[in-house]
C-alpha positions in Angstrom: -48.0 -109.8 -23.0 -51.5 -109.1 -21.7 -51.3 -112.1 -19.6 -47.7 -110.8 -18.8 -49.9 -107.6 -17.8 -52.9 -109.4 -15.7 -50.2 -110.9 -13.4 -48.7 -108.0 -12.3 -51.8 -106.0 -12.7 -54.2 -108.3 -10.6 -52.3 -107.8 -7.2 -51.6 -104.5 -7.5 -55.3 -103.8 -7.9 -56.4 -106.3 -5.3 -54.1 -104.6 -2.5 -55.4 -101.4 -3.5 -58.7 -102.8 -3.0 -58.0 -104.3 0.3 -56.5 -101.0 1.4 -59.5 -99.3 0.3 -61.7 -101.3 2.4 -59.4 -101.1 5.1 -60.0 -97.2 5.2 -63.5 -97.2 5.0 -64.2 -99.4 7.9 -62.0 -97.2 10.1 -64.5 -95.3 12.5 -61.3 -93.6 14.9 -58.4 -94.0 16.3 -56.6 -94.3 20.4 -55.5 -90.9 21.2 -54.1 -91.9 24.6 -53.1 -95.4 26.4 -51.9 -96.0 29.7 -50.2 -99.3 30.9 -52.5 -101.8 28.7 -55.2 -101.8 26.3 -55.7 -104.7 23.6 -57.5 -104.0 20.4 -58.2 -107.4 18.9 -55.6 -109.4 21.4 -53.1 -107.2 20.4 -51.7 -104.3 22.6 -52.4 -101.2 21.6 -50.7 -97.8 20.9 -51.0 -94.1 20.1 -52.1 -93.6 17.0 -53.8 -97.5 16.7 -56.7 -97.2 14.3 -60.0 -98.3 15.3 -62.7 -100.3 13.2 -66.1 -101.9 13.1 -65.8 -105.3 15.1 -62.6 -104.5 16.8 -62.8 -105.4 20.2 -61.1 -103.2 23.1 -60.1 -104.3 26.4 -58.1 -102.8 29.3 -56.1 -104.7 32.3 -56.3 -103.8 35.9 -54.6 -100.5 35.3 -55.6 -100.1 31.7 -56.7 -96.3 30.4 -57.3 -95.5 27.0 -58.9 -92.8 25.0 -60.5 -93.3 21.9 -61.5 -90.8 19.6 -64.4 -91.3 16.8 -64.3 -89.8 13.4 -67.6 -87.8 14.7 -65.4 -86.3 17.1 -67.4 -88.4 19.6 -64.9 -91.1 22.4 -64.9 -93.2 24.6 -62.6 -92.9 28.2 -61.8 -96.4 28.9 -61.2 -97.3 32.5 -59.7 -100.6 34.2 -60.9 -104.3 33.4 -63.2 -102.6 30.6 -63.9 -104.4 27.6 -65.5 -102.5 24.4 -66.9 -104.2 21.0 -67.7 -101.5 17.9 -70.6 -102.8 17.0 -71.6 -99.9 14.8 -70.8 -96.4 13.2 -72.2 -94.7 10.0 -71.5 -91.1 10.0 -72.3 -88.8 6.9 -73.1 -85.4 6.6 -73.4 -84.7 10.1 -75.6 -87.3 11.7 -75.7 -91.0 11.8 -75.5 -93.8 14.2 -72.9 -95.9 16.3 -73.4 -98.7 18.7 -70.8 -99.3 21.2 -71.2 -102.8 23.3 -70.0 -102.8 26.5 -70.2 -106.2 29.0 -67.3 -105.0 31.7 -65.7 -102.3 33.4 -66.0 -98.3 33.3 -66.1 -96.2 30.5 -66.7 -91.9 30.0 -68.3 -91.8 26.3 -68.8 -88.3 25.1 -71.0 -87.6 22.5 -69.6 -86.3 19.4 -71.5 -84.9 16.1 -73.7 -88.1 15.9 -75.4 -87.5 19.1 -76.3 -84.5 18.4 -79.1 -85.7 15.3 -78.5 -89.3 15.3 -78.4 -92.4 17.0 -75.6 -93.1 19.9 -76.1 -96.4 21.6 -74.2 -97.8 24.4 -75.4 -101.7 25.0 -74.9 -102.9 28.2 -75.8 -106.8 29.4 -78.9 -105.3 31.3 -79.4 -101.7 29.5 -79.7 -99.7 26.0 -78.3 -96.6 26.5 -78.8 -93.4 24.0 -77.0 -90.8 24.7 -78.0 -87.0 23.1 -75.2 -84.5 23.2 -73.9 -85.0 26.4 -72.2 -87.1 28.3 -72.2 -90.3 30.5 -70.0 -92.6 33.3 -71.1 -96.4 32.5 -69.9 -98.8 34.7 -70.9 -102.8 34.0 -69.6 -105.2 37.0 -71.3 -108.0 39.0 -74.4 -108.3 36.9 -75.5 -105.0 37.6 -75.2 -101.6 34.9 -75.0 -98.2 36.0 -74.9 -95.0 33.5 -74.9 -91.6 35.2 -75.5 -88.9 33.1 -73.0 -85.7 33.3 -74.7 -83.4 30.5 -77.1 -83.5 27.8 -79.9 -86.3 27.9 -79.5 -89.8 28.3 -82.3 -92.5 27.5 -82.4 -95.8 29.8 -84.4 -99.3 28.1 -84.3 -102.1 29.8 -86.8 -105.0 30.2 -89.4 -103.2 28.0 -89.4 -100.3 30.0 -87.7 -96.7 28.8 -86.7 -94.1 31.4 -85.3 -90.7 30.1 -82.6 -88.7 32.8 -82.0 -84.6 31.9 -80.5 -83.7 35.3 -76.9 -84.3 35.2 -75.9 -86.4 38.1 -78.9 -88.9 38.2 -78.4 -92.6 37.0 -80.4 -95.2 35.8 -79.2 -98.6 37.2 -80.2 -102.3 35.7 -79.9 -105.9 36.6 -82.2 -108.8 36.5 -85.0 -107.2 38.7 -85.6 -104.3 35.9 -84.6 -100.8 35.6 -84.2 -98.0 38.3 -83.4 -94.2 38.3 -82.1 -92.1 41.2 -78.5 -90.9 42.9 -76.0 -93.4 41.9 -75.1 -95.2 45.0 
């Protein structure tokens, strides 16, 4: 009988343990798509849950919105492609790393911007964004992140520029790191 019991028992447990983990890596969800957007080489829908590795990426005509447990998301444009690299969040702070190596994202900073750490990594740039938020666009070898409110901080090549002034940029490629009017 016990072994009877240990059989049926076992999965039951197991799946509940899966599902468990399942949960506790899910860092948001897509609140909005528009013609294509993969999560993982799969297309994507309303309501598609969002987790630590997952990897988004948009068509030629691809929007999507996701929306992060911290209340913080990400706008994602055409021919974008996003990687969740990272996301705590507990008690009101915490950290999340979003990779980004194509296309144009809006991220707005949610409750972890506001006392932790929200990165945006670029091919050419670290970006941290402080309760505000910024345009990043990645194409050609060249990164661009204007900021539209709050602070944004700009490393590239050793070298750390912070922008306050909504409307300013910091651009990066190979030759290092420069701030001005987006152009």
């Amino acid at each position: 009988m016990q072994h009877v019991l240990k059989t049926l028992l076992l999965p039951a447990v197991l799946s509940i343990s899966m599902t468990g983990l399942a949960m506790a890596d899910s860092v948001g969800s897509l609140t909005a798509v528009q013609t294509n957007v993969d999560r993982n080489g799969t297309v994507a829908k309303i309501g598609t849950g969002i987790a630590l590795g997952d990897t988004l990426v948009s068509n030629g005509t691809g929007l999507g919105m996701i929306v992060f447990i911290d209340q913080s998301s990400a706008k994602i444009g055409p021919n974008s492609r996003l990687v969740i690299d990272d996301f705590v969040y507990s008690g009101g702070t915490g950290k999340s790393t979003v990779r980004m190596d194509r296309g144009v994202t809006r991220f707005y900073g949610g409750r972890i911007s506001k006392k932790g750490v929200m990165a945006i990594t670029t091919p050419n740039v670290v970006l941290a964004v402080r309760g505000g938020s910024v345009d990043v666009s990645v194409s050609g070898g060249v990164s661009i992140a204007t900021l539209r409110a709050g602070k944004l901080t700009c490393t590239a090549g050793g070298v750390t520029k912070v922008i306050t002034k909504p409307g300013i940029a910091c651009t990066s490629d190979s030759s290092g790191l420069q701030i001005g009017k987006p152009g």
